[in-house]
Structure formats: C-alpha cells, structure tokens
Backbone as numpy.savetxt, mean C-alpha at the origin, in Angstrom:
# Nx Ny Nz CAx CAy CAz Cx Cy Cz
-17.01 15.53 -14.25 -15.70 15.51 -13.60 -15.47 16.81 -12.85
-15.14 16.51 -11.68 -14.16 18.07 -11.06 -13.41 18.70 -11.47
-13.33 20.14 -11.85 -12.17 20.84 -12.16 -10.83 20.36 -11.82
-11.50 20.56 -10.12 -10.09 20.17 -9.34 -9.08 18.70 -10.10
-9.49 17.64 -10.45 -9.25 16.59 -10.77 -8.11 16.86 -11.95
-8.05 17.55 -12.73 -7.07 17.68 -13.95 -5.90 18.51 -13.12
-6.18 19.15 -11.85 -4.84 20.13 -11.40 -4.30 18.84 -10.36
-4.78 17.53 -10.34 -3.92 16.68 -10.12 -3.29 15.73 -10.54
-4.13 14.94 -11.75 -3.55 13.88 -12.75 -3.37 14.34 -13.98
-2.13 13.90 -14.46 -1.91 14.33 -15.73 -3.00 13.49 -16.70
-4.51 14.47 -17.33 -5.03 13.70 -17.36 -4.92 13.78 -19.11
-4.04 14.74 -19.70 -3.61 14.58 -21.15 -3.19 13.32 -21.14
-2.25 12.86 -20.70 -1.59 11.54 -20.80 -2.32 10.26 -20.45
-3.55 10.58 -19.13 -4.20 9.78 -18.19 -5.46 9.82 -18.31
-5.81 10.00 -19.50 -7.25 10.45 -19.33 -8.45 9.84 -18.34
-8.20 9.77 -17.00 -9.09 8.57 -16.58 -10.80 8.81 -16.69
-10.97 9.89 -16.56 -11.76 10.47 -16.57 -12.97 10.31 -17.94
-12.34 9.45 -18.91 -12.79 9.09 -20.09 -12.54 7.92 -20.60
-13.17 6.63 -19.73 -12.08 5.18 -20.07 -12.93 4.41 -21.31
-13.25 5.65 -22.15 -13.58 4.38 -23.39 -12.43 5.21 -24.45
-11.93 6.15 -24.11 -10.74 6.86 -24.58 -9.66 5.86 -25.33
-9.33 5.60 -26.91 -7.99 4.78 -26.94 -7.05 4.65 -26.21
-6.33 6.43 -26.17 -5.66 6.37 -25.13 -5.72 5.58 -23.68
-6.44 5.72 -23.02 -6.43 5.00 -21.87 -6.98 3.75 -21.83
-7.26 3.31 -23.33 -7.85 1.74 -23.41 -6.10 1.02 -23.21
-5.43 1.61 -24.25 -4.25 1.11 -23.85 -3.11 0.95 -22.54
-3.27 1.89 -22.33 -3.12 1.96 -20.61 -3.80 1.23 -19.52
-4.70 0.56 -20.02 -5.19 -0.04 -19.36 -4.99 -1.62 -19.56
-4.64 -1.45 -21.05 -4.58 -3.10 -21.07 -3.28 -3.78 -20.54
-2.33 -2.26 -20.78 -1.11 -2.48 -20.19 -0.90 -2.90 -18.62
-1.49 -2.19 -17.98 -1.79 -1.83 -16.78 -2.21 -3.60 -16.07
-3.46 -4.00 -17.08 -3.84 -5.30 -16.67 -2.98 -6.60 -16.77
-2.23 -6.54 -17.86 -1.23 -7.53 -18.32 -0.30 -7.53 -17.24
0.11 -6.37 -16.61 1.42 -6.65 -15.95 0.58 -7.51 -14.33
-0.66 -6.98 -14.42 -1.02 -6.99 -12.74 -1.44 -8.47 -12.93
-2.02 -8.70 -14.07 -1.96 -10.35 -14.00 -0.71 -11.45 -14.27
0.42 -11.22 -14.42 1.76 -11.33 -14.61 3.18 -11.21 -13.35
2.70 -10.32 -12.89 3.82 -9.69 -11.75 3.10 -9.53 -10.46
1.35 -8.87 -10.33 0.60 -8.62 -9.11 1.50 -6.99 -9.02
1.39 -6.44 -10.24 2.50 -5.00 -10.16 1.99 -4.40 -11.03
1.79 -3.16 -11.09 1.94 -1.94 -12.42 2.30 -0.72 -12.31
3.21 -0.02 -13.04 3.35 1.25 -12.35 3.31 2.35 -13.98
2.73 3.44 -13.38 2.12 4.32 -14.45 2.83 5.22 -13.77
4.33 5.53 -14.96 4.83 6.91 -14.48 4.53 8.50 -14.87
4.63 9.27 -13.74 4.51 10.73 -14.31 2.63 11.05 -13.73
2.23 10.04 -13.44 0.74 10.03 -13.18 0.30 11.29 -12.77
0.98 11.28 -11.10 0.69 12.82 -10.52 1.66 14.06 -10.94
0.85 15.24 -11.31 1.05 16.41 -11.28 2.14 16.65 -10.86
3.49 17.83 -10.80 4.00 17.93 -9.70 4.07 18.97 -9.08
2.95 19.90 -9.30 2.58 20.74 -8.47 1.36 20.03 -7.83
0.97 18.59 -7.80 0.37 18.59 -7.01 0.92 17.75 -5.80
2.14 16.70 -6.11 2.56 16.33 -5.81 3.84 17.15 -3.95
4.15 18.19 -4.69 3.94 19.60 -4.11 3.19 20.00 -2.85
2.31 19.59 -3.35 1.05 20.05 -2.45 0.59 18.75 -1.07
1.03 17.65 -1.50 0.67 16.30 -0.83 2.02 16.53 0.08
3.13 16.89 -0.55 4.50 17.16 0.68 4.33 17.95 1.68
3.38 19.31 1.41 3.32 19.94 1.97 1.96 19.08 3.23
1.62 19.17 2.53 -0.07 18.10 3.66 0.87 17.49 4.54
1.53 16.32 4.17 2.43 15.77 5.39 3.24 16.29 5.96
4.12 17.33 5.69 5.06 17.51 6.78 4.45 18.66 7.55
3.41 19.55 7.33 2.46 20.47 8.02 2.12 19.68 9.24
2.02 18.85 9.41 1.52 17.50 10.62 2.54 16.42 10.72
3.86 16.68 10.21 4.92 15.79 10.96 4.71 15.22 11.92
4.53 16.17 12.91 4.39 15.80 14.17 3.68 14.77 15.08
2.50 14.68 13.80 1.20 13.67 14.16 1.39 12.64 13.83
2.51 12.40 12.95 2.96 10.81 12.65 2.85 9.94 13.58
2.43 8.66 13.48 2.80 7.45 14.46 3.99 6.80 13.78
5.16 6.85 14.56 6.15 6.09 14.32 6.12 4.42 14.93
6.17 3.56 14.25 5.98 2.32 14.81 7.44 1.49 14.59
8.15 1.06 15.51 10.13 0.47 15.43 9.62 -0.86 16.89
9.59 -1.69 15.80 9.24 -3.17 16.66 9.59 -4.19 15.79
9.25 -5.53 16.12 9.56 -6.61 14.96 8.32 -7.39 14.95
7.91 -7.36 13.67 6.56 -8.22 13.42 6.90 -9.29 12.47
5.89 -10.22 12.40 6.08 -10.85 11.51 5.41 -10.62 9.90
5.71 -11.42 8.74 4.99 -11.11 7.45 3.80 -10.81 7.29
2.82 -11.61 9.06 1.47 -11.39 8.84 0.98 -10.17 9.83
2.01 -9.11 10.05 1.97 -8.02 10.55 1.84 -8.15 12.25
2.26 -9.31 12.55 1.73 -9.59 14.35 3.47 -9.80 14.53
3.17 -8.88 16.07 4.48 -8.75 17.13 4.32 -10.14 17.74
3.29 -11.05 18.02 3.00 -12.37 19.10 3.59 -13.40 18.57
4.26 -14.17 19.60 4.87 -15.54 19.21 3.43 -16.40 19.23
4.08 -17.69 18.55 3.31 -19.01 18.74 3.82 -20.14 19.33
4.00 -20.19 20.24 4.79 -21.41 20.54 4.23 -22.96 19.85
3.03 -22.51 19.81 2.57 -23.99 19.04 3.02 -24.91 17.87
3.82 -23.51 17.27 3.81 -23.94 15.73 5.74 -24.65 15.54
5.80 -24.69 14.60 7.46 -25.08 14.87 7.99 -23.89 14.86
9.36 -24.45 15.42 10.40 -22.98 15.15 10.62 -22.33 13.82
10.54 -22.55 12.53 10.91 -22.38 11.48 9.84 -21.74 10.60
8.92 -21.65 11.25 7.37 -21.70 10.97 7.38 -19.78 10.31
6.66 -19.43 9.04 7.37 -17.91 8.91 6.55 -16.69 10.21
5.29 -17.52 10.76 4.75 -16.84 11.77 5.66 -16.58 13.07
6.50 -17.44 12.61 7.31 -16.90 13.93 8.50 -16.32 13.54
8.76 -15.90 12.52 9.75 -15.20 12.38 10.13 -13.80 12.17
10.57 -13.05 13.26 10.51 -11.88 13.36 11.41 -10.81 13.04
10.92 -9.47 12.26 11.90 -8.89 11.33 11.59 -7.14 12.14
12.62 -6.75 12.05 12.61 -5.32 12.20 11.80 -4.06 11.47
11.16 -3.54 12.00 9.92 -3.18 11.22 10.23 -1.21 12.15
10.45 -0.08 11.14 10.83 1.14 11.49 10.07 1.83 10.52
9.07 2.20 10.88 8.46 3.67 9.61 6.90 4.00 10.48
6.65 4.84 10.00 5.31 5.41 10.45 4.24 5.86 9.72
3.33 6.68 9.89 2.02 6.72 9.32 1.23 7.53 9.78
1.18 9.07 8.71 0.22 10.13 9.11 -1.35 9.72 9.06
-1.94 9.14 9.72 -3.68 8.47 9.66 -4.22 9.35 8.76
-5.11 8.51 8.22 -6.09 8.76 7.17 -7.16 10.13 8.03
-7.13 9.52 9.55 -8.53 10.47 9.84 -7.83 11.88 10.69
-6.28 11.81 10.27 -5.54 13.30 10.76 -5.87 14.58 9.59
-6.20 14.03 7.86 -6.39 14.72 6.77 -7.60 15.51 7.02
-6.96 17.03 6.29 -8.18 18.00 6.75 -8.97 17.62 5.56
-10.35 18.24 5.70 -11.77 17.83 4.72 -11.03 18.50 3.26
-10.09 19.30 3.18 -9.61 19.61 2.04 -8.33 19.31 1.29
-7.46 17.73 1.95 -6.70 17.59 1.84 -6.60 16.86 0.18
-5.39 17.39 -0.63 -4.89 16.91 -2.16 -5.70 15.27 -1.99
-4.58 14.33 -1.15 -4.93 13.31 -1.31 -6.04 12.78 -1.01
-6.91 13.34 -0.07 -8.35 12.57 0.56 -9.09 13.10 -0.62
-8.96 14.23 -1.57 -10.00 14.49 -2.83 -9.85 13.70 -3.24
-8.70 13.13 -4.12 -8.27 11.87 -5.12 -8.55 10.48 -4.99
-8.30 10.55 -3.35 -9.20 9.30 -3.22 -10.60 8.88 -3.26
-11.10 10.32 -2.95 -13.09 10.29 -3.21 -12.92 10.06 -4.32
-12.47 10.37 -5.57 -12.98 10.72 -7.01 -13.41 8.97 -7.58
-14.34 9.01 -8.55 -14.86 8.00 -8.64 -13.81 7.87 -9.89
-13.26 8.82 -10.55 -12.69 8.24 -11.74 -11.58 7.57 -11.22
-11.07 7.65 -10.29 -9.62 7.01 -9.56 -10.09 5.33 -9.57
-11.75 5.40 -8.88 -11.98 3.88 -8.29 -12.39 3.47 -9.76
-12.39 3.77 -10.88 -13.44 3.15 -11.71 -11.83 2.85 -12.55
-10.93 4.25 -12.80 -9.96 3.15 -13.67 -9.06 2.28 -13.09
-9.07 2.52 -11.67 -8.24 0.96 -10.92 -9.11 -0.03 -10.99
-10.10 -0.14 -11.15 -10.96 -1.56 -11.29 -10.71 -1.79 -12.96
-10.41 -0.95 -13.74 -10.25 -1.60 -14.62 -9.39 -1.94 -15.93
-8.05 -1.32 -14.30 -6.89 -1.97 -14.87 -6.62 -3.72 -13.76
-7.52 -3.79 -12.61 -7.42 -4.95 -12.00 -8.44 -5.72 -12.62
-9.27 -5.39 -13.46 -9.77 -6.35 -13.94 -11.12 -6.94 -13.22
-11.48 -6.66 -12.25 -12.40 -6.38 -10.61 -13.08 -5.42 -10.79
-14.44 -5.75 -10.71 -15.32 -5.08 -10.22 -17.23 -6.05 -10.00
-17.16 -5.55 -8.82 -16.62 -3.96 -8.11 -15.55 -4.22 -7.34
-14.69 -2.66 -6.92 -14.05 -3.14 -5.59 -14.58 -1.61 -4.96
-13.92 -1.48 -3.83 -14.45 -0.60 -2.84 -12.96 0.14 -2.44
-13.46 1.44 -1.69 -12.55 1.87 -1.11 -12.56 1.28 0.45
-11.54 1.55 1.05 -11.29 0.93 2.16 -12.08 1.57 3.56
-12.95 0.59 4.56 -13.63 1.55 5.43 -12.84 1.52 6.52
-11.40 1.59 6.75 -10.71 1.54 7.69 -10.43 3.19 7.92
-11.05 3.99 8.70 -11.10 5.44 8.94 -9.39 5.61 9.23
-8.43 4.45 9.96 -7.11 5.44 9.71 -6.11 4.62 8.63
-6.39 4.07 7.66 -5.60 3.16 6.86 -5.88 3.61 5.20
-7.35 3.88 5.40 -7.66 4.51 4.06 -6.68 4.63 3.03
-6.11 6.07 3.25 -5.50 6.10 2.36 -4.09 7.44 3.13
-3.41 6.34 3.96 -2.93 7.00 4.67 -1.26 7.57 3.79
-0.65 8.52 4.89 1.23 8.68 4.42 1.43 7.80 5.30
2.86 7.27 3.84 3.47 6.94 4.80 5.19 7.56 5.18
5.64 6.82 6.10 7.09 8.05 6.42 8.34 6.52 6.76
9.21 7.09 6.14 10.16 6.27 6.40 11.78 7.08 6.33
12.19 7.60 7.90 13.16 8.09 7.91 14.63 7.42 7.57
15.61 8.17 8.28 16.83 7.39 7.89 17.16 6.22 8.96
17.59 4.95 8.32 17.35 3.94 8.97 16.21 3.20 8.97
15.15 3.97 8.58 13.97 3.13 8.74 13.64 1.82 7.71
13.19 1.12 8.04 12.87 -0.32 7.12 11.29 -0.89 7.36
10.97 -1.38 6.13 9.65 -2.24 6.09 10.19 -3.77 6.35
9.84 -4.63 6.65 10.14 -5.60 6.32 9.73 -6.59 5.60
9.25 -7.96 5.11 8.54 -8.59 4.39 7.31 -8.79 5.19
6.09 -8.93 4.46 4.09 -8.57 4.96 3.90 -9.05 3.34
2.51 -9.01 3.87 1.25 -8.83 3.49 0.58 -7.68 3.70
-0.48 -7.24 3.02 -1.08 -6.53 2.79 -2.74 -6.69 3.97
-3.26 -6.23 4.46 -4.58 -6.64 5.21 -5.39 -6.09 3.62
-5.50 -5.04 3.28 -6.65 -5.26 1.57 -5.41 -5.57 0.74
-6.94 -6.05 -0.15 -6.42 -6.58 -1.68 -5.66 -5.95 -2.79
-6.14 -4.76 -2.41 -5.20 -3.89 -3.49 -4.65 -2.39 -2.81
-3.45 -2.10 -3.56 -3.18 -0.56 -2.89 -2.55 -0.10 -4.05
-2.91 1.47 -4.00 -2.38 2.31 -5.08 -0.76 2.73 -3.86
0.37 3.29 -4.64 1.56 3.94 -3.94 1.52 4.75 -5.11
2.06 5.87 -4.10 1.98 7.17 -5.04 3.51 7.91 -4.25
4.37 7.87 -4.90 6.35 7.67 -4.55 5.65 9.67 -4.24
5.61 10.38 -3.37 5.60 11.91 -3.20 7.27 12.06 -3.01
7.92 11.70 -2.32 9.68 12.21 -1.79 10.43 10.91 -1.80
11.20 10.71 -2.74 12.67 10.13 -2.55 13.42 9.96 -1.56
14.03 9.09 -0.91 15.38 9.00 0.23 16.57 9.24 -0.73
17.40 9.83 -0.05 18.26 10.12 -0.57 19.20 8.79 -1.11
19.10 7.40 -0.37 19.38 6.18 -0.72 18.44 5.25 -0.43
18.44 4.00 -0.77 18.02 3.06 0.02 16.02 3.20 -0.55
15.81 2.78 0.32 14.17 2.55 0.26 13.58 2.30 -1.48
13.93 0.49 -1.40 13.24 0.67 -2.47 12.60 -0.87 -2.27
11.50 -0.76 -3.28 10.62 -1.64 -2.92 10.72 -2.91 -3.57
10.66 -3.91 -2.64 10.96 -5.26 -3.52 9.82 -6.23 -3.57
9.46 -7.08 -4.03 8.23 -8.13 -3.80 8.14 -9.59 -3.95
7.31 -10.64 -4.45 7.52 -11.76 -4.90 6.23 -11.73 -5.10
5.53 -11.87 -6.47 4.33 -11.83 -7.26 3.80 -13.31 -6.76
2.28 -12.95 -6.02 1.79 -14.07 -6.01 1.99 -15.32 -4.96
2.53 -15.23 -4.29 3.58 -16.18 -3.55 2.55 -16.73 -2.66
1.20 -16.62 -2.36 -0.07 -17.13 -1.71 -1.33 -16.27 -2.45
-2.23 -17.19 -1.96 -3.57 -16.73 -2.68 -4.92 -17.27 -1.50
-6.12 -16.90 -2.26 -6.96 -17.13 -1.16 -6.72 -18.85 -0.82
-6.92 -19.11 0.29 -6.82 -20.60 0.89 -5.48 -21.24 1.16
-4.71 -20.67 0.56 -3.33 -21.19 -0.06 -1.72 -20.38 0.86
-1.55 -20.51 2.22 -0.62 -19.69 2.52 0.85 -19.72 2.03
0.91 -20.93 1.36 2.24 -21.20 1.05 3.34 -21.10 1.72
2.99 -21.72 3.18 4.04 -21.11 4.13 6.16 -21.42 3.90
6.13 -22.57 2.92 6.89 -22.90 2.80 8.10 -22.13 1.33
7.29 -21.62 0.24 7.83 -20.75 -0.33 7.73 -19.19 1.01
7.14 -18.73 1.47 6.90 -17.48 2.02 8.55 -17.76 3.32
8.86 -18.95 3.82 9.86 -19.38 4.30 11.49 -18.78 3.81
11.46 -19.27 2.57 12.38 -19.50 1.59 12.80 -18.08 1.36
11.84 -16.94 1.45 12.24 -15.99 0.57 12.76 -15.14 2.22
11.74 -15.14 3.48 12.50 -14.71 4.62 13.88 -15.32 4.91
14.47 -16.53 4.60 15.46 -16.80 4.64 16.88 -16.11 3.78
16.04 -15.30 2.52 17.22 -14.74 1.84 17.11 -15.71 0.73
16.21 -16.37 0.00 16.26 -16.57 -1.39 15.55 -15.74 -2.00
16.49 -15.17 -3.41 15.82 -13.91 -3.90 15.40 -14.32 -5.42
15.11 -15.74 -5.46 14.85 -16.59 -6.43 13.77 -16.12 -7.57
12.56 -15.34 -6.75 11.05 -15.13 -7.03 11.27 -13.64 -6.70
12.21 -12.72 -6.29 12.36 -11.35 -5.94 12.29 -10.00 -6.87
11.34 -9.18 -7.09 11.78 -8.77 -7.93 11.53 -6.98 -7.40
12.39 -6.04 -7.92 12.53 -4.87 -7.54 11.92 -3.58 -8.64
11.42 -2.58 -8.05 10.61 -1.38 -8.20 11.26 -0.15 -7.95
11.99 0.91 -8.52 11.95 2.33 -8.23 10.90 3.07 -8.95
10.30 3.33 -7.57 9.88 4.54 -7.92 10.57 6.05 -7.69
9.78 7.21 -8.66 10.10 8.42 -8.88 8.68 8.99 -8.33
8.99 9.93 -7.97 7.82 11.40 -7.73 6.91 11.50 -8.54
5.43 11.35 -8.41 4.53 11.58 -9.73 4.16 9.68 -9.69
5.34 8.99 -9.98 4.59 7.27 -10.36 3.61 7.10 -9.49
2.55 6.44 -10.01 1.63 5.62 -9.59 1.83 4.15 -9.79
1.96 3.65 -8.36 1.82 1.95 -8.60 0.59 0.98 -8.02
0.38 0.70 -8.72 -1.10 -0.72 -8.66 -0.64 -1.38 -8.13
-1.00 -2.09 -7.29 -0.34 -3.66 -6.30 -1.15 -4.16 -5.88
-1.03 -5.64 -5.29 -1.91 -6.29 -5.44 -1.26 -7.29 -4.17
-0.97 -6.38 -2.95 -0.27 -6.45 -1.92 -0.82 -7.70 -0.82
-2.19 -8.22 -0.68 -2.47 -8.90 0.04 -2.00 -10.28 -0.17
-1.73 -10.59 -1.55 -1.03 -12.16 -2.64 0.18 -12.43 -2.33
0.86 -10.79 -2.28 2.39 -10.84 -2.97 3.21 -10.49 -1.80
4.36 -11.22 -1.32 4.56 -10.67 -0.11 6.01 -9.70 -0.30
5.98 -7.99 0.37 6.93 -7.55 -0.15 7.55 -6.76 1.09
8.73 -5.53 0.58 9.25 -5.01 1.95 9.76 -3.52 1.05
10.30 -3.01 2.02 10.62 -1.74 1.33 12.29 -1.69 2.26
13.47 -1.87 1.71 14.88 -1.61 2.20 15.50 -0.81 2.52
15.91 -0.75 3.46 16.48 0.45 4.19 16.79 1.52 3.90
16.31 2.70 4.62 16.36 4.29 3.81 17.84 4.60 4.46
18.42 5.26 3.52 20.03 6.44 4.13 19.64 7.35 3.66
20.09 8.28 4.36 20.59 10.31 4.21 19.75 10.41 5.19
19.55 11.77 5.22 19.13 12.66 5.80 17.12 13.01 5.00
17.07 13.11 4.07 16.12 13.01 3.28 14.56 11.46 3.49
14.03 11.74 4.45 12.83 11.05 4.27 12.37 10.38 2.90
11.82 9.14 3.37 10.95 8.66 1.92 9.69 8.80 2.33
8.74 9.42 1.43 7.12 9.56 1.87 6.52 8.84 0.71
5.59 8.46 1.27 4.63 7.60 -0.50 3.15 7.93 0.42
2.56 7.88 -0.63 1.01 7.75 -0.19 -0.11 6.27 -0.47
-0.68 5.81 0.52 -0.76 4.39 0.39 -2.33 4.22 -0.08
-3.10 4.93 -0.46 -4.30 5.03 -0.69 -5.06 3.16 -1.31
-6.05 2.49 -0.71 -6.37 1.75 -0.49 -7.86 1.23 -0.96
-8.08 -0.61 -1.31 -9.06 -0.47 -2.24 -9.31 -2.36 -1.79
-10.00 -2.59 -1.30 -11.03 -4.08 -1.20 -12.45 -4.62 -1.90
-12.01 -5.91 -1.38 -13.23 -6.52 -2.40 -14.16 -6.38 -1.35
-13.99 -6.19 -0.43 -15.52 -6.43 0.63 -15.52 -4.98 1.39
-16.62 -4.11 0.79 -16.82 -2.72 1.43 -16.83 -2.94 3.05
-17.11 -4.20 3.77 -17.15 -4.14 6.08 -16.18 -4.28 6.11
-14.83 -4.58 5.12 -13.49 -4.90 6.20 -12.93 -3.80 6.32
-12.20 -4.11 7.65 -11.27 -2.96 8.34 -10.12 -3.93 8.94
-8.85 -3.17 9.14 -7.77 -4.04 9.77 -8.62 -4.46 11.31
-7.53 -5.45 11.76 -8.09 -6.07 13.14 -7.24 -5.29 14.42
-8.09 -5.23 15.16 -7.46 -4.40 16.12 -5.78 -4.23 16.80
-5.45 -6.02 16.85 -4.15 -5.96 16.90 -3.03 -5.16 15.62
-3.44 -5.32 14.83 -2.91 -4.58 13.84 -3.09 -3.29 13.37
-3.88 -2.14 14.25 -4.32 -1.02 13.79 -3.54 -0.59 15.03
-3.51 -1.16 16.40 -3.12 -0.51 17.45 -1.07 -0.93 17.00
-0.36 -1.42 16.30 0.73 -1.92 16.04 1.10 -0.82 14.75
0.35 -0.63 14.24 0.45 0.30 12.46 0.28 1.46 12.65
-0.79 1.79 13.59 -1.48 2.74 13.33 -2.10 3.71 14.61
-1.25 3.06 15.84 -1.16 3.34 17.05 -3.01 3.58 18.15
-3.42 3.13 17.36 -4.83 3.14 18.08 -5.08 1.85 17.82
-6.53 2.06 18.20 -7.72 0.74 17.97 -8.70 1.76 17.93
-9.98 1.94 17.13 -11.47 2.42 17.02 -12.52 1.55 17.46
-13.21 1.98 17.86 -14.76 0.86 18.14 -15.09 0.37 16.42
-14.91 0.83 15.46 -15.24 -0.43 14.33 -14.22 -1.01 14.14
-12.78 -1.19 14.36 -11.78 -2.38 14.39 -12.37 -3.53 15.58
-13.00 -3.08 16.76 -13.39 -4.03 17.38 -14.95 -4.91 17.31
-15.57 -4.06 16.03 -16.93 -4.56 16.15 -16.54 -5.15 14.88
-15.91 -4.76 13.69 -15.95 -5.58 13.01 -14.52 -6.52 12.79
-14.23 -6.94 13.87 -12.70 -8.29 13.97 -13.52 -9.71 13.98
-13.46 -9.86 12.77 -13.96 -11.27 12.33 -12.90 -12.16 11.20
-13.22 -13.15 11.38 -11.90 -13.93 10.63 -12.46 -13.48 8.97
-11.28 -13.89 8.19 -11.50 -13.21 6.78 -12.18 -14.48 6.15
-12.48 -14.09 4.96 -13.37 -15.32 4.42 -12.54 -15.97 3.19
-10.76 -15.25 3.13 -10.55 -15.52 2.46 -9.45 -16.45 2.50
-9.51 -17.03 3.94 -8.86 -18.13 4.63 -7.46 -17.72 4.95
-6.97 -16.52 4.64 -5.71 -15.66 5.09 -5.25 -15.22 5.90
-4.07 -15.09 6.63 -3.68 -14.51 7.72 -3.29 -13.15 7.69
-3.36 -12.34 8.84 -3.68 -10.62 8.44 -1.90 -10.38 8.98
C-alpha cells in the first residue's frame, strides 16, 4: 500500500486496504445489501478532511477551467428532438440542465483525487461491495473521474448514467438545495422502461427516494439502472462532489454527442470508439 493512501481514507475505520479484515468484511456486506436493494450506498466520514481540504483546493485553483454546460437535455443526456417518436415519449422530454465539470484530463499528475482513483485498493473494495468483478476504471480521458460544480441556481436534472457505476465523494455543501434524489432500478440491460421512466418525469415521486450527503461521504451508485437528478442549489456557496468512475467494459467511453454537451469537447477516441452499447441502452 502507499503511504500516501492512509493521509486520504480513513483507513482505521475503512480499512480497504485489507479486505479480508472483519472490519471491512462488514462494511462490505453492508455496502452490498443496500446496492442490491436501493442501486445506493453511502459510507460516511470515508474521506479525510484534510484531504478533503486538499481536493477543494485542486478545484477551485482551476475554477476557471470549468466547463459550464446550461441547456435542456433529456434523461438520456441528448439536447436532439425525435420527431418520430410520440409526443409523450421520455426522449423527448426536455429538462433544464445547469452545472459544470473540471475534466478529468485538466488534473495535474499529482492531483489528491487522480491518486485515489489509481489506487487499486479503491477498485478492488468497490468491486466488492458491487459484488462485480472485474470492473474497470473508466477510459474516458475527460469523465474519469472528473469535479463536478454546481453553482447557485444550478440544477441536474433526471439521466442516466453513460457507466455502470460511480463513486460521489460530497467535497463542499450548497448552502441550500442540491440534493440528490433517485429511483432504484427503474431500467436494466434490454429493458428501458420507458413508461415508468415517464411517470417519474411527470412528477410521481412514488419510487423517489432522497440522499444527503456531508463532506468526507462516499457514495456507491449504480447510476446507469437508476435514473436520478440533483435539485436546485441556493446561496452563494457552490456544491462540488467528485464523480470518479468505474465500468464493466474497459473500450467504453461516452459518445461524442455527449462528451461535446458534458464535457465541452469531443477527442479522437470518443469518435473511434462511438459504437452502440451492447447493453441495449440509451446513453
């Protein structure tokens, strides 16, 4: 293990670094129960908060480099109509979408979060609190494991996830507002369920269920299944989280329409590798 690695996870409490550990056998089983239950887990106090500290400082050092993205997409992250489909159809229904995203490939070679995400003990005990393995880290050079920023006013709206799983790591609080809501499960591979995924853009909060996070939590999600949003930030005070990222198939990368919409570019591997998913899903 790295030195460095204990001056970021509380790893008295977390031992990840040792997963035949009781301690973290239980944490883990915990961890698994909820994610097979909800498509949710959250392990509070995880990060440090001097290191946590240190990840605030990484982002707002490069404020500036943020891509702010304020458009309306739909759940499957696309600005494009369909006229083909019916009106009611959730692909065509379009929601206000305000927050941005310091890129994965803006992080210097020594940045808090790009260590944590190399560390193998990170990928080995999220596989086995998901229960998966293997999975991979994400080869999307600006999605990885990017910040994200959500000022005042800003809103997520209801999506999907393009990977299967994402760690959130809550770094700064809004002073109101921004908190994260979901619906566990609500499609699966083959299965879009366009007609529950309908129901809940309409304002049924039937299947809805809500998340605060604090500074330090770590949350497991299982974002590509479950379709969720994050609600409107107030004050003056930014919300930052860190979105660090994890798939079953080491070639995928978002598709170009969606990297140039998120993430304000396109790369030559979003365009060499834009192939339909195999997991019959819409991105």
């Amino acid at each position: 293990m790295n030195d460095r690695l204990k001056t970021i996870v509380d790893l008295d409490n977390y031992p990840i670094h040792d997963l035949s550990s009781s301690k973290i056998q239980a944490i883990i089983k915990k961890c698994k129960d909820d994610l097979e239950q909800f498509s949710c887990s959250t392990i509070p106090n995880f990060i440090l908060p001097k290191s946590i500290e240190t990840m605030n400082f990484e982002l707002e050092k490069k404020i500036d480099k943020v891509f702010m993205s304020k458009k309306s997409i739909n759940p499957y992250l696309n600005s494009k109509d369909d006229p083909s489909l019916s009106p009611n159809h959730p692909k065509r229904t379009f929601l206000e979408r305000d927050n941005g995203y310091l890129n994965s490939d803006l992080f210097d070679n020594g940045s808090e979060m790009k260590f944590l995400y190399e560390q193998e003990e990170l990928l080995k005990f999220v596989s086995a609190c998901l229960g998966i393995s293997p999975i991979y880290r994400w080869a999307d050079p600006l999605a990885c494991h990017a910040y994200n920023v959500m000022r005042s006013e800003g809103i997520l709206p209801w999506h999907f996830d393009s990977c299967e799983f994402t760690l959130s790591i809550m770094i700064q609080k809004p002073d109101e507002g921004g908190i994260f809501e979901y619906c566990p499960f609500i499609r699966e591979p083959g299965n879009e369920n366009f007609d529950e995924v309908k129901k809940v853009l309409d304002g049924d909060r039937t299947k809805v269920r809500q998340l605060k996070l604090e500074p330090g939590d770590l949350q497991i999600f299982k974002g590509r299944f479950t379709l969720h949003r994050v609600t409107k930030v107030k004050g003056e005070k930014p919300r930052y989280l860190c979105i660090p990222a994890y798939v079953l198939d080491p070639w995928r990368v978002n598709t170009p329409e969606h990297s140039e919409a998120i993430y304000g570019k396109v790369l030559p591997i979003h365009i060499e590798r834009n192939q339909a998913r195999s997991d019959g899903l819409a991105d």
